[in-house]
PyMOL Python script that loads the backbone (N, CA, C, O; Angstrom):
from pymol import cmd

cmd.read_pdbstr("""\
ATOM      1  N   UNK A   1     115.773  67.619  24.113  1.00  0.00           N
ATOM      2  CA  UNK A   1     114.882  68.104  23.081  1.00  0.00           C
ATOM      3  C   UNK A   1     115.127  67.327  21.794  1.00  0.00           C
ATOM      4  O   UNK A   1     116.251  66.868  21.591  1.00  0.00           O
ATOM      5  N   UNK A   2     114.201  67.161  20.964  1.00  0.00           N
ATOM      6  CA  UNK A   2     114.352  66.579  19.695  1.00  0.00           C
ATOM      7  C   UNK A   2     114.734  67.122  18.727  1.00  0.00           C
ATOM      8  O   UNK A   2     113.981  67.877  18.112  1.00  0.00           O
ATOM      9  N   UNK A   3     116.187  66.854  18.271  1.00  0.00           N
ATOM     10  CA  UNK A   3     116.432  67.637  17.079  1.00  0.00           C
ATOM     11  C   UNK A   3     116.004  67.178  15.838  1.00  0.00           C
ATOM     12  O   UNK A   3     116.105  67.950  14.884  1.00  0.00           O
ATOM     13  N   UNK A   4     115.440  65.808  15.636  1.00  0.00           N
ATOM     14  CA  UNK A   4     114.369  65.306  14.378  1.00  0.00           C
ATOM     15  C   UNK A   4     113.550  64.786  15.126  1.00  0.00           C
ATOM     16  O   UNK A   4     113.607  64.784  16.355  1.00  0.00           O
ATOM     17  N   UNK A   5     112.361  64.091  14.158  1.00  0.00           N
ATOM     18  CA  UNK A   5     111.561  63.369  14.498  1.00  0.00           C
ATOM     19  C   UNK A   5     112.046  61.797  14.007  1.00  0.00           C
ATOM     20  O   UNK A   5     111.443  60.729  14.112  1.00  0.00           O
ATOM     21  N   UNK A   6     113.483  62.133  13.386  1.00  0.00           N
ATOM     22  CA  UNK A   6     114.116  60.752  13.580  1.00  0.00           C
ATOM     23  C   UNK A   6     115.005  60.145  14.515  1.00  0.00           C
ATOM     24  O   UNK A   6     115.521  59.029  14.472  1.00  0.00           O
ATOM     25  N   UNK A   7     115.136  61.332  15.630  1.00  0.00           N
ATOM     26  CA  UNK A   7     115.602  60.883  16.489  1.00  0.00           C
ATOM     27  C   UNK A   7     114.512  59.903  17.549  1.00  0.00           C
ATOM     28  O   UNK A   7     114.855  58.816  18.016  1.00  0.00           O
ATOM     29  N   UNK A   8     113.239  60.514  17.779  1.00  0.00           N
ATOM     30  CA  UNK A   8     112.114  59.247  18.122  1.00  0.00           C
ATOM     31  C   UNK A   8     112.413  58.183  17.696  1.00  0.00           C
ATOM     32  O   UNK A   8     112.621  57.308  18.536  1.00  0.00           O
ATOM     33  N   UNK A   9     112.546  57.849  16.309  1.00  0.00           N
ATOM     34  CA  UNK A   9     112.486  56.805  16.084  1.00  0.00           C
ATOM     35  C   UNK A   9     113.378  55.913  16.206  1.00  0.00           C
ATOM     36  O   UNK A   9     113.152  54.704  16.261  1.00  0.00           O
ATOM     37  N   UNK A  10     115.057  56.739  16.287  1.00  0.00           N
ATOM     38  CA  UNK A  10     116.096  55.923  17.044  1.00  0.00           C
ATOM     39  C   UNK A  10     116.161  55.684  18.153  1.00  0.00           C
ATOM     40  O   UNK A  10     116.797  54.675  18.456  1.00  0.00           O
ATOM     41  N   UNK A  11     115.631  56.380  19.076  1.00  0.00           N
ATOM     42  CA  UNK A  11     115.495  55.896  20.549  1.00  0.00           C
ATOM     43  C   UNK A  11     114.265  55.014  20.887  1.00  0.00           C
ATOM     44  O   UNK A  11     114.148  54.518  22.008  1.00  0.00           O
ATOM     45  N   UNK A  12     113.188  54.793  19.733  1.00  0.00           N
ATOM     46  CA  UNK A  12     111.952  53.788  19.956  1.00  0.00           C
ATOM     47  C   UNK A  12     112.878  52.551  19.364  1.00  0.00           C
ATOM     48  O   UNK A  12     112.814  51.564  20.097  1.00  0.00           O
ATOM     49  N   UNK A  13     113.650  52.395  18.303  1.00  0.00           N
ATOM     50  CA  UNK A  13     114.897  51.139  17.703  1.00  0.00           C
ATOM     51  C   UNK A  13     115.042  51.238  19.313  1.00  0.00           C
ATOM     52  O   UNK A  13     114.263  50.785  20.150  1.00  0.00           O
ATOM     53  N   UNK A  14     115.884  51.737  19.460  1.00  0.00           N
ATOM     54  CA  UNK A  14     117.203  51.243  20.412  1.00  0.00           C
ATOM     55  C   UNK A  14     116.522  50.265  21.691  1.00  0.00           C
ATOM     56  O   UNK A  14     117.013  49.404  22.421  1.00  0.00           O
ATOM     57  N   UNK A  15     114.751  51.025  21.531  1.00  0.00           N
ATOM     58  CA  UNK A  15     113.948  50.102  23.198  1.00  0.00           C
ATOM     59  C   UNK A  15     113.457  49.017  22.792  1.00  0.00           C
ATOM     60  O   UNK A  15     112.795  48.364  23.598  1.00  0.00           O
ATOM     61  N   UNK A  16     113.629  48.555  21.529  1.00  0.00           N
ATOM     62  CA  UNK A  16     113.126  47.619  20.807  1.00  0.00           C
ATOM     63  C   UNK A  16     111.641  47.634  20.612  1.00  0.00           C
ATOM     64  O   UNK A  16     111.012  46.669  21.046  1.00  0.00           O
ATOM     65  N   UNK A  17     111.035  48.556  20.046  1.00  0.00           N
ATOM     66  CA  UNK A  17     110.178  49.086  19.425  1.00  0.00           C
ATOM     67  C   UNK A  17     109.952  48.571  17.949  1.00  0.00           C
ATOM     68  O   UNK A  17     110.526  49.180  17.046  1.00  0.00           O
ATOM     69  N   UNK A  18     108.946  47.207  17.570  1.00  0.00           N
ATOM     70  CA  UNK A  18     109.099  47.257  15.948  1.00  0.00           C
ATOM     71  C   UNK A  18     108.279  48.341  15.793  1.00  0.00           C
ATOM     72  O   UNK A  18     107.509  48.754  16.660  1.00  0.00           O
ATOM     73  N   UNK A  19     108.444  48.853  14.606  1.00  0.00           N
ATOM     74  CA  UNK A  19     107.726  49.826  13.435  1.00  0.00           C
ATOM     75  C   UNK A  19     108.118  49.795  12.412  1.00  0.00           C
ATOM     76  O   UNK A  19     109.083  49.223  11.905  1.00  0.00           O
ATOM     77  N   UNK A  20     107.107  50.644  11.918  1.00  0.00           N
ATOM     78  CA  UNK A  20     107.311  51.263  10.259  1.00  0.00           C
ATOM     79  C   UNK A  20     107.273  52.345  10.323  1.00  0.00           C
ATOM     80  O   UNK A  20     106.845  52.873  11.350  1.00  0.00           O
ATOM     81  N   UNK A  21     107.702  53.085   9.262  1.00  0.00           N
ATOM     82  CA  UNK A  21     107.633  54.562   8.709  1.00  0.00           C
ATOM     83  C   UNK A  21     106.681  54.607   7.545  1.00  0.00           C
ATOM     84  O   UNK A  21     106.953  54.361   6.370  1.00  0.00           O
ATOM     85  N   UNK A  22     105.280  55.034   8.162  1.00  0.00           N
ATOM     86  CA  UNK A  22     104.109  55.059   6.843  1.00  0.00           C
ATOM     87  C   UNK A  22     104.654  56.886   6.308  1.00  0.00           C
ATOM     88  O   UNK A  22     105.754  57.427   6.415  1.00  0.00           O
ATOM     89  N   UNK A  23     103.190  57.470   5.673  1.00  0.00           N
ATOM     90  CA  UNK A  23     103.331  58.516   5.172  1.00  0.00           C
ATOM     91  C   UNK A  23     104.239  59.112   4.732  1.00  0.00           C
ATOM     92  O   UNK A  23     105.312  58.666   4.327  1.00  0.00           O
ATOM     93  N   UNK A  24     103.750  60.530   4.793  1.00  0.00           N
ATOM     94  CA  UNK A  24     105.077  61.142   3.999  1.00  0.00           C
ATOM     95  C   UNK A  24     106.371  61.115   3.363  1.00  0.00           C
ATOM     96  O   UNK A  24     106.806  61.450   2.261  1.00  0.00           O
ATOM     97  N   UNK A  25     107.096  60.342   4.969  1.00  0.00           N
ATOM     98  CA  UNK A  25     108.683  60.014   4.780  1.00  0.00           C
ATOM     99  C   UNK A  25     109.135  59.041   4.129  1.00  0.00           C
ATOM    100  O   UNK A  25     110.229  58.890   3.586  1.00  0.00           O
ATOM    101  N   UNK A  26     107.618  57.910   4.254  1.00  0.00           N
ATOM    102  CA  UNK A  26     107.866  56.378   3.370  1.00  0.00           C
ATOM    103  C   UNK A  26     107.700  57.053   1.827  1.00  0.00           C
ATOM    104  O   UNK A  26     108.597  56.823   1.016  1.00  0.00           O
ATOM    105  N   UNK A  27     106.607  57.843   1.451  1.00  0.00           N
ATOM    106  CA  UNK A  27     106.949  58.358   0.111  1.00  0.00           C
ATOM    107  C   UNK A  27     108.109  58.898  -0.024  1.00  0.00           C
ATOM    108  O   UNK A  27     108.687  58.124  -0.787  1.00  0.00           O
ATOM    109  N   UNK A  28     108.834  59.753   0.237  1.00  0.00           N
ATOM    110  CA  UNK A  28     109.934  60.117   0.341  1.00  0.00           C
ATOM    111  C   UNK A  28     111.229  59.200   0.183  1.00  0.00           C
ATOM    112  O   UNK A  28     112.044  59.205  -0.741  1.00  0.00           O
ATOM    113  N   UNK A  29     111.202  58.475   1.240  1.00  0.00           N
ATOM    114  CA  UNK A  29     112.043  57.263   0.705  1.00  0.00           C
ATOM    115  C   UNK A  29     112.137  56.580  -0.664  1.00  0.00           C
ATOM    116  O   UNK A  29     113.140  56.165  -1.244  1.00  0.00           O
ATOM    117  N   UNK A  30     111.147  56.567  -0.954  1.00  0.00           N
ATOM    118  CA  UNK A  30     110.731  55.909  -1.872  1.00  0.00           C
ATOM    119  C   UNK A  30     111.294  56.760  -3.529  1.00  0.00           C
ATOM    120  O   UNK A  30     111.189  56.250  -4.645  1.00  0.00           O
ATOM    121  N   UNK A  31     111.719  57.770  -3.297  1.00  0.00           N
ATOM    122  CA  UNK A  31     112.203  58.414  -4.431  1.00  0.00           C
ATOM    123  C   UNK A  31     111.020  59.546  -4.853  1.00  0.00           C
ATOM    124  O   UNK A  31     111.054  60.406  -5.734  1.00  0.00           O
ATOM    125  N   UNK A  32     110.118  59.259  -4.023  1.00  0.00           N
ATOM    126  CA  UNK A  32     109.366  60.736  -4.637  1.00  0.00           C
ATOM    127  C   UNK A  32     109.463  62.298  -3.753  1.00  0.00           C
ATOM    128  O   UNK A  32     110.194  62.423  -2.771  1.00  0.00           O
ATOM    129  N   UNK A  33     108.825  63.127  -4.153  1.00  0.00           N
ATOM    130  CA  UNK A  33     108.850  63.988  -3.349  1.00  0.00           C
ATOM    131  C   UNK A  33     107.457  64.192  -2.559  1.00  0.00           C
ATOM    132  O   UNK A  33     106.408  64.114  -3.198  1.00  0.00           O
ATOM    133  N   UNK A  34     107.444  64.397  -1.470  1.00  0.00           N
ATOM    134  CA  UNK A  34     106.150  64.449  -0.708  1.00  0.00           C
ATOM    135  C   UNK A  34     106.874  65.470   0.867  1.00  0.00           C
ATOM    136  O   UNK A  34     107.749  65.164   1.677  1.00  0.00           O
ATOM    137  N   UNK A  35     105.663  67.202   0.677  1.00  0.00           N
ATOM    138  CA  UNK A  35     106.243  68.083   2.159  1.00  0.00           C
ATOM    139  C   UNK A  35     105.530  66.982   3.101  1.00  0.00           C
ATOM    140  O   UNK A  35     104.622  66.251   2.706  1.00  0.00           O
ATOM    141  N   UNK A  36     105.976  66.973   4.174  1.00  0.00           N
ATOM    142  CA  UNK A  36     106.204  66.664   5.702  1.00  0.00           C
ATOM    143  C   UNK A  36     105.995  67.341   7.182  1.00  0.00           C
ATOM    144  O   UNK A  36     106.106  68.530   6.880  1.00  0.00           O
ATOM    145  N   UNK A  37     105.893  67.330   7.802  1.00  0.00           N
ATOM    146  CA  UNK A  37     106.527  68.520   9.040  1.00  0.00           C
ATOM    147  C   UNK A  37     106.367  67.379  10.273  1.00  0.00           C
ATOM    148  O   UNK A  37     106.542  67.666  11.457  1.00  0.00           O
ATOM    149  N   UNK A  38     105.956  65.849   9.720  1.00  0.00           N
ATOM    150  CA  UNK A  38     105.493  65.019  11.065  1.00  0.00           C
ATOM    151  C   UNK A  38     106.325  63.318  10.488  1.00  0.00           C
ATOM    152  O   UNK A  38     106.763  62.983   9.388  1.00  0.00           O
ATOM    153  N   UNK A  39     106.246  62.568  11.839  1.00  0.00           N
ATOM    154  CA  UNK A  39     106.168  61.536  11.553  1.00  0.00           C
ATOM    155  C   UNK A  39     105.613  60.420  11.762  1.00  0.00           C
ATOM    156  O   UNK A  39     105.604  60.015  12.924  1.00  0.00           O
ATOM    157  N   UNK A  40     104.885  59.462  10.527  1.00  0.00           N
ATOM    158  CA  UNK A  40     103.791  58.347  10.840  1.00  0.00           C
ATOM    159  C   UNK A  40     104.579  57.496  10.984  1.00  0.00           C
ATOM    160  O   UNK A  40     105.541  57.424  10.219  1.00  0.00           O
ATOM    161  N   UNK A  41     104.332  56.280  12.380  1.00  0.00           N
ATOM    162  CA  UNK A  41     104.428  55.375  12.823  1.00  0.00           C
ATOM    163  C   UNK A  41     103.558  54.162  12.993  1.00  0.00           C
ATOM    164  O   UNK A  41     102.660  54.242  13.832  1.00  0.00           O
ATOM    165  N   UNK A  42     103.698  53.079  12.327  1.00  0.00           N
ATOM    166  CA  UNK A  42     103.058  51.936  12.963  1.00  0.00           C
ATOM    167  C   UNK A  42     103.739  51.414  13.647  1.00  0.00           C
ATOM    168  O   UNK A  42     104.936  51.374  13.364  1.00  0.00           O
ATOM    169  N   UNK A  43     103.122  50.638  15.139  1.00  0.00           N
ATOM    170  CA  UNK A  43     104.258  49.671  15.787  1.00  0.00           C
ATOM    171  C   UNK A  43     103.334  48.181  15.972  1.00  0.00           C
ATOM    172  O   UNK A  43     102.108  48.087  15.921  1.00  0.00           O
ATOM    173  N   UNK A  44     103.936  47.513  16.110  1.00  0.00           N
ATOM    174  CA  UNK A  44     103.481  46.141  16.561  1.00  0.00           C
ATOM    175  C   UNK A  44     102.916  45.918  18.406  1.00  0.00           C
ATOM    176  O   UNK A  44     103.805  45.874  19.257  1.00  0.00           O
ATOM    177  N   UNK A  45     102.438  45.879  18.547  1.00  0.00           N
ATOM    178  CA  UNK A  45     101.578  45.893  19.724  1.00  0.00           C
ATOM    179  C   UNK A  45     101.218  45.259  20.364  1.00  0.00           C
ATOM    180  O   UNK A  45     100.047  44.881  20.316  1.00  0.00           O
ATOM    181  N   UNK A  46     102.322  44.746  21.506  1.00  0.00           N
ATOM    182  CA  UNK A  46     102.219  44.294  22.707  1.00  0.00           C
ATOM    183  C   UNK A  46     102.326  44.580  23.943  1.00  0.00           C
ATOM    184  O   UNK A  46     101.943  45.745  24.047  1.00  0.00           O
ATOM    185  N   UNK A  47     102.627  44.188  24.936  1.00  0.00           N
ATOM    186  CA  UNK A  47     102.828  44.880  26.843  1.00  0.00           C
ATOM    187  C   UNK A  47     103.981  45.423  26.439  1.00  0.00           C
ATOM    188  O   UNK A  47     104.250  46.622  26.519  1.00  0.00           O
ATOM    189  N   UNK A  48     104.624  44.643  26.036  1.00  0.00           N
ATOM    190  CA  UNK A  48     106.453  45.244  26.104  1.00  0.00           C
ATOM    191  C   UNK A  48     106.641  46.458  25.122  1.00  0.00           C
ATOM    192  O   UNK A  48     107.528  47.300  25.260  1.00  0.00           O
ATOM    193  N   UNK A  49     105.741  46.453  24.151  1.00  0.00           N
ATOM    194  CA  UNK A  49     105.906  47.304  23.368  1.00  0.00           C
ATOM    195  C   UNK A  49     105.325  48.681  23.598  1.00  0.00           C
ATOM    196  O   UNK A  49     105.873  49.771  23.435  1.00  0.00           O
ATOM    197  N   UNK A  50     104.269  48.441  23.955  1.00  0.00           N
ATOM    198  CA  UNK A  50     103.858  49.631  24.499  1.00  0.00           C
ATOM    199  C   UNK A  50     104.065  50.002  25.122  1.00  0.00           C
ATOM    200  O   UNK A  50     103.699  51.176  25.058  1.00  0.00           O
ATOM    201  N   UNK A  51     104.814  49.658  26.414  1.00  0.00           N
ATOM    202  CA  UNK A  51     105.253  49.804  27.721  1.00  0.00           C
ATOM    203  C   UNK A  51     106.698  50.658  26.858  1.00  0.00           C
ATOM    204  O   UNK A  51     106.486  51.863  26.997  1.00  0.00           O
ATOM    205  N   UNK A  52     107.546  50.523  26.345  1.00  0.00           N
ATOM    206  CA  UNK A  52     108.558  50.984  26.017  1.00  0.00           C
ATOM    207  C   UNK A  52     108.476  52.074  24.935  1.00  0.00           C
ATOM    208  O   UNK A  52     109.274  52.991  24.739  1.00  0.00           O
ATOM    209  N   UNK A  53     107.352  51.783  24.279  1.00  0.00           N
ATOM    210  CA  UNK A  53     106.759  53.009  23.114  1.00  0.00           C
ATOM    211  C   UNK A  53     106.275  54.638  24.618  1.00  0.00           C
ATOM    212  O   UNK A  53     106.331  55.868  24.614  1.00  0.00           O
ATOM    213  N   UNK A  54     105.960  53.819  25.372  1.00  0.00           N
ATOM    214  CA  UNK A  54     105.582  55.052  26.492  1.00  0.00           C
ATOM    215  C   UNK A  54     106.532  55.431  26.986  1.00  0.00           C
ATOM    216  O   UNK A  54     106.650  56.656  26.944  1.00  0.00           O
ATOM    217  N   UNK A  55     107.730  54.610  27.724  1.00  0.00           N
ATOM    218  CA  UNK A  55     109.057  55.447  28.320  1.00  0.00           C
ATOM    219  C   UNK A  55     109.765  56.190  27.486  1.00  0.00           C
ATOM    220  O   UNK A  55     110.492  57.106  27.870  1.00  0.00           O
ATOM    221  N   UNK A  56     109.591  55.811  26.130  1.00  0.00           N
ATOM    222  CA  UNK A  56     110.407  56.653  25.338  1.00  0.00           C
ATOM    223  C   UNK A  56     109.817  57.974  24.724  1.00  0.00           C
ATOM    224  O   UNK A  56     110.414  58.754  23.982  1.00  0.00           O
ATOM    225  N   UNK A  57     108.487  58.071  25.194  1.00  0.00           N
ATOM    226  CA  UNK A  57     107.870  59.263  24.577  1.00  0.00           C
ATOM    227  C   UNK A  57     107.436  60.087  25.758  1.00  0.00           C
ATOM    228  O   UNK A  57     107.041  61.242  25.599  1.00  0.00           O
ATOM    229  N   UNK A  58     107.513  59.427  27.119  1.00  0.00           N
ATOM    230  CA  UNK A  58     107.710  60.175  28.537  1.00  0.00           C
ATOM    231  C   UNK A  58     109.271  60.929  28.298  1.00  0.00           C
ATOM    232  O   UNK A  58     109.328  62.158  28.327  1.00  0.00           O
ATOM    233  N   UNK A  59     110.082  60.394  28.144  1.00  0.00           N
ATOM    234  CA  UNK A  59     110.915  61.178  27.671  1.00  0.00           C
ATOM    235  C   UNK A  59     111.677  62.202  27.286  1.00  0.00           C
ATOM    236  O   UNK A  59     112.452  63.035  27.756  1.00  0.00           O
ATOM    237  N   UNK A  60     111.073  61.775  26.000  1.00  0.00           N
ATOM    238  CA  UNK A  60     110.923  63.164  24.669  1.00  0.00           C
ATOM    239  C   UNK A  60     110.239  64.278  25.366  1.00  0.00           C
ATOM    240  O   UNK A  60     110.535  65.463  25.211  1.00  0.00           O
ATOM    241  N   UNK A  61     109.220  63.785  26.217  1.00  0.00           N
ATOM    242  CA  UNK A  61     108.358  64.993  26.781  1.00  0.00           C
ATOM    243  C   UNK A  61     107.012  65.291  26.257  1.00  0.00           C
ATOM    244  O   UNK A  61     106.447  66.354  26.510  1.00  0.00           O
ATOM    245  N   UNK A  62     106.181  63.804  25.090  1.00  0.00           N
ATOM    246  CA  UNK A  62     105.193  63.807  24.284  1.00  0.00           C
ATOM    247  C   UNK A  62     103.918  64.198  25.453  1.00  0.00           C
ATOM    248  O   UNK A  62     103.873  63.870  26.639  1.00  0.00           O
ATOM    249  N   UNK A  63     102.957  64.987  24.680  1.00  0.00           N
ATOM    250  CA  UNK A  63     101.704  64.736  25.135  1.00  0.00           C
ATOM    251  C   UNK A  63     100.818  64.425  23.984  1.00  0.00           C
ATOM    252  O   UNK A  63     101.043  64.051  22.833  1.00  0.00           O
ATOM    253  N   UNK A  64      99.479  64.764  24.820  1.00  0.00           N
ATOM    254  CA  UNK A  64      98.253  64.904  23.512  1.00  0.00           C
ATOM    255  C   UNK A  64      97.441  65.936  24.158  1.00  0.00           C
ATOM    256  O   UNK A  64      97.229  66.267  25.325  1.00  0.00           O
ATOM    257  N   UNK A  65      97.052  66.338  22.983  1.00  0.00           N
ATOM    258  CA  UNK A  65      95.815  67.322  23.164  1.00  0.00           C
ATOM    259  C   UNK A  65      94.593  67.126  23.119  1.00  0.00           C
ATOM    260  O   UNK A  65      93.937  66.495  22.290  1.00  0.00           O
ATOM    261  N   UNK A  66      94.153  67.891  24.384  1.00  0.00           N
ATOM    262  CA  UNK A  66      92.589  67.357  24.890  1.00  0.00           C
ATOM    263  C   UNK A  66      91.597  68.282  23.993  1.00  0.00           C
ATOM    264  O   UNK A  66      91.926  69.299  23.382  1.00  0.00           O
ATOM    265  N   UNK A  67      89.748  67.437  24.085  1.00  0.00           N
ATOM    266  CA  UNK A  67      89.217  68.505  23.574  1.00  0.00           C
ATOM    267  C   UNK A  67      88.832  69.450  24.441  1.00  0.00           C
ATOM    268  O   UNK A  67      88.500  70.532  23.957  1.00  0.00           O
ATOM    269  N   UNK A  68      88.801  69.333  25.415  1.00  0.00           N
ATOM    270  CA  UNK A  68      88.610  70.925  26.626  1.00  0.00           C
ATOM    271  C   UNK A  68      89.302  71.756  26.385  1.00  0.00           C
ATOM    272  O   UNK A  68      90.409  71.450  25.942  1.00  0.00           O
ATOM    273  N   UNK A  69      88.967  73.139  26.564  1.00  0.00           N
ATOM    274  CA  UNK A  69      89.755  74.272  25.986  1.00  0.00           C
ATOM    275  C   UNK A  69      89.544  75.324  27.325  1.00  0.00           C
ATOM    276  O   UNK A  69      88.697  75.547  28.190  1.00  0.00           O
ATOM    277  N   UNK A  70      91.045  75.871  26.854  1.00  0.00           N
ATOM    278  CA  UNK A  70      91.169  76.725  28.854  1.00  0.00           C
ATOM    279  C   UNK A  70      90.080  77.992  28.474  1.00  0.00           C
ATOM    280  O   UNK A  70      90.111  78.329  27.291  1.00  0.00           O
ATOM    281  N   UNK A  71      89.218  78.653  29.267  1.00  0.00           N
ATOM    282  CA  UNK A  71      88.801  79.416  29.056  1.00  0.00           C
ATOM    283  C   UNK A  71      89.651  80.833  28.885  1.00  0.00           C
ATOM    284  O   UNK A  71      89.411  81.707  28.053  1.00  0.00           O
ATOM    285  N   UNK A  72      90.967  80.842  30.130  1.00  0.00           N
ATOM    286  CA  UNK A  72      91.445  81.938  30.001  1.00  0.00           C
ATOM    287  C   UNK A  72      92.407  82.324  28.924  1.00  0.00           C
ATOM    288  O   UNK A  72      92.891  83.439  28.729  1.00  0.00           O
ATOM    289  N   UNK A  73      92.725  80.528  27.844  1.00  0.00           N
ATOM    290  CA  UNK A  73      93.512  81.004  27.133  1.00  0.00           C
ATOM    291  C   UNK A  73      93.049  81.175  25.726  1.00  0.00           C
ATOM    292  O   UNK A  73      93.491  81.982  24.908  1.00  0.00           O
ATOM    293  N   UNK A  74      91.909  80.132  25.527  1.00  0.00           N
ATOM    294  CA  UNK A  74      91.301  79.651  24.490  1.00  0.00           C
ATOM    295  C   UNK A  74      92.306  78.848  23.779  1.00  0.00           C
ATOM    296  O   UNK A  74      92.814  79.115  22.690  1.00  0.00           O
ATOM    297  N   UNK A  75      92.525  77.838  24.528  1.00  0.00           N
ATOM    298  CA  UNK A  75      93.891  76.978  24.176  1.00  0.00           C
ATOM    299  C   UNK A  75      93.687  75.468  24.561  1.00  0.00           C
ATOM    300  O   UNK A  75      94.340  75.182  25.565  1.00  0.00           O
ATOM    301  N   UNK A  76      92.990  74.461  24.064  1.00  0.00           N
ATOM    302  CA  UNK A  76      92.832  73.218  24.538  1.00  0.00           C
ATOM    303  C   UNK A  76      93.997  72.686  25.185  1.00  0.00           C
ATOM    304  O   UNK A  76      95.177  72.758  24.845  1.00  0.00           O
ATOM    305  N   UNK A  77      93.293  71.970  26.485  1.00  0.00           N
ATOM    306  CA  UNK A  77      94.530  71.546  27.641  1.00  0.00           C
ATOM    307  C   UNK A  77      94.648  69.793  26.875  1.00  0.00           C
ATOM    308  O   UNK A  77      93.999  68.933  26.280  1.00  0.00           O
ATOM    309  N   UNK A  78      96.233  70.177  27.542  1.00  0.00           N
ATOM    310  CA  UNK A  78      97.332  69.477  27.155  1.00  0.00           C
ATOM    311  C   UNK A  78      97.326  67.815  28.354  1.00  0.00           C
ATOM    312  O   UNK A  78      96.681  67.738  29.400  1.00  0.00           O
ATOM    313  N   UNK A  79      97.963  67.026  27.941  1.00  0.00           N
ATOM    314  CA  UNK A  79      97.835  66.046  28.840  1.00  0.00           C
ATOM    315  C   UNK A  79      99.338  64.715  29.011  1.00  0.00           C
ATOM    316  O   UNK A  79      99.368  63.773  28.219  1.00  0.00           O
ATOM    317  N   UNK A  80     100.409  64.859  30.083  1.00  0.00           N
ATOM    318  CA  UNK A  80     101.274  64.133  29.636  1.00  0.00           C
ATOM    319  C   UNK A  80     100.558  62.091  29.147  1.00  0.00           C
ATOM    320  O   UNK A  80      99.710  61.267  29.490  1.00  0.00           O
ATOM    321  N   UNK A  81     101.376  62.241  28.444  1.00  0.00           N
ATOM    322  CA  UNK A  81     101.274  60.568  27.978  1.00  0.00           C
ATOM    323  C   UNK A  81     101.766  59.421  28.853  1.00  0.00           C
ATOM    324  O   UNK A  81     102.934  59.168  29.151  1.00  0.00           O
ATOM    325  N   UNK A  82     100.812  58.866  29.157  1.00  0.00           N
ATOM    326  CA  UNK A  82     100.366  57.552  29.807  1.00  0.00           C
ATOM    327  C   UNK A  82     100.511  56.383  29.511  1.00  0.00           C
ATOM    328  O   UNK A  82     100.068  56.066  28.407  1.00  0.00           O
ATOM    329  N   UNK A  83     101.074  55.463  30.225  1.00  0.00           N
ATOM    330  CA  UNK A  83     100.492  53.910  29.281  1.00  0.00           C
ATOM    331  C   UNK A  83      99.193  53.344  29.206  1.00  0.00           C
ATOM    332  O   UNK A  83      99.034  52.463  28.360  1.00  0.00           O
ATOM    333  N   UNK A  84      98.401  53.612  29.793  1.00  0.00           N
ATOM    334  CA  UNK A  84      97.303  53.592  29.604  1.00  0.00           C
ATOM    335  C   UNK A  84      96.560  54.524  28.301  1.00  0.00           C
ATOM    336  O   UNK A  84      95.450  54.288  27.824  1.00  0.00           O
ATOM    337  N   UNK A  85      97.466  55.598  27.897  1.00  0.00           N
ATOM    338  CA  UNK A  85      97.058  56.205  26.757  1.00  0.00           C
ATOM    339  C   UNK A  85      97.724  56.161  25.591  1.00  0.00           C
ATOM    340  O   UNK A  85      97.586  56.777  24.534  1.00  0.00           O
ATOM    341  N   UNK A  86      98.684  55.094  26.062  1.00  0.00           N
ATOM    342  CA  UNK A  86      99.226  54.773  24.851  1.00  0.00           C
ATOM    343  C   UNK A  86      98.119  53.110  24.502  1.00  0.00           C
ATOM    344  O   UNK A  86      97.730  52.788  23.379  1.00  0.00           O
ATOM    345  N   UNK A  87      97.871  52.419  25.641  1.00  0.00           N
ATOM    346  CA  UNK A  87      97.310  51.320  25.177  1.00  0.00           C
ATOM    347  C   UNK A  87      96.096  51.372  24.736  1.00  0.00           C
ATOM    348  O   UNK A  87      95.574  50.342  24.309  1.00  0.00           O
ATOM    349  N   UNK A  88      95.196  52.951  24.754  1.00  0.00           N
ATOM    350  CA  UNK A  88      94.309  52.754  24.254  1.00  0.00           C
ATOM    351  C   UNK A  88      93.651  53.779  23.275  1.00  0.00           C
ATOM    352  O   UNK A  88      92.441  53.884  23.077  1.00  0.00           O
ATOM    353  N   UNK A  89      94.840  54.666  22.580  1.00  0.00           N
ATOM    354  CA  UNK A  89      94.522  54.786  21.111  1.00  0.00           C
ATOM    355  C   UNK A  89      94.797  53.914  19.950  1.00  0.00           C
ATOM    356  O   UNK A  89      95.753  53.155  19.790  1.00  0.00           O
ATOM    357  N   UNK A  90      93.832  54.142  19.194  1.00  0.00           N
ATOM    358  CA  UNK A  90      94.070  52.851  18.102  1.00  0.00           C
ATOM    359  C   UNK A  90      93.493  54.322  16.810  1.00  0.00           C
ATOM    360  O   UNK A  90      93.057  55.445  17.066  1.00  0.00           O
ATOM    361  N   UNK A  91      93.742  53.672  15.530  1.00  0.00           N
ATOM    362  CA  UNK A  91      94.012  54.419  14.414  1.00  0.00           C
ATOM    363  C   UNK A  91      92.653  53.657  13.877  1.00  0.00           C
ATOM    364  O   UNK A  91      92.224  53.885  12.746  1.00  0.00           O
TER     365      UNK A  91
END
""", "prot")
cmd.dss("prot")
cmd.show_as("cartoon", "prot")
cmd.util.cbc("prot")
cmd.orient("prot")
């Protein structure tokens, strides 16, 4: 289980994952104050990278959320993460 969301980002380092730390936390760093509860990532984007941005978030245990919603729960279904769904969201 993740006890930060900086632990992601040490185990995306350790697979050799480049990134950055945008939002919040980069303000933060930065000497200001800015609340949080998430963390923004850019990575550099290649096979290897993505390929390893995915084992490490298979992992963690990441998904995403779909827009279909269960009828019995009224709870949009969930979906584990793919490399194929990692290679093809873009911001």
């Amino acid at each position: 289980m993740i006890q930060s969301a900086f632990d992601l980002v040490d185990a995306l380092l350790d697979a050799g994952v480049p990134l950055v730390i945008i939002g919040g936390h980069a303000v933060n760093a930065h000497g200001f104050l800015r609340a949080t509860e998430d963390i923004d990532i850019v990575f550099d984007r290649t096979s290897a990278s993505e390929s390893a941005m995915c084992d490490v978030l298979v992992k963690f245990g990441a998904f995403w959320i779909g827009d279909k919603v269960d009828p019995k729960t009224g709870l949009e279904f969930t979906h584990p993460v793919t490399l194929e769904y990692v290679r093809q969201i873009t911001c």
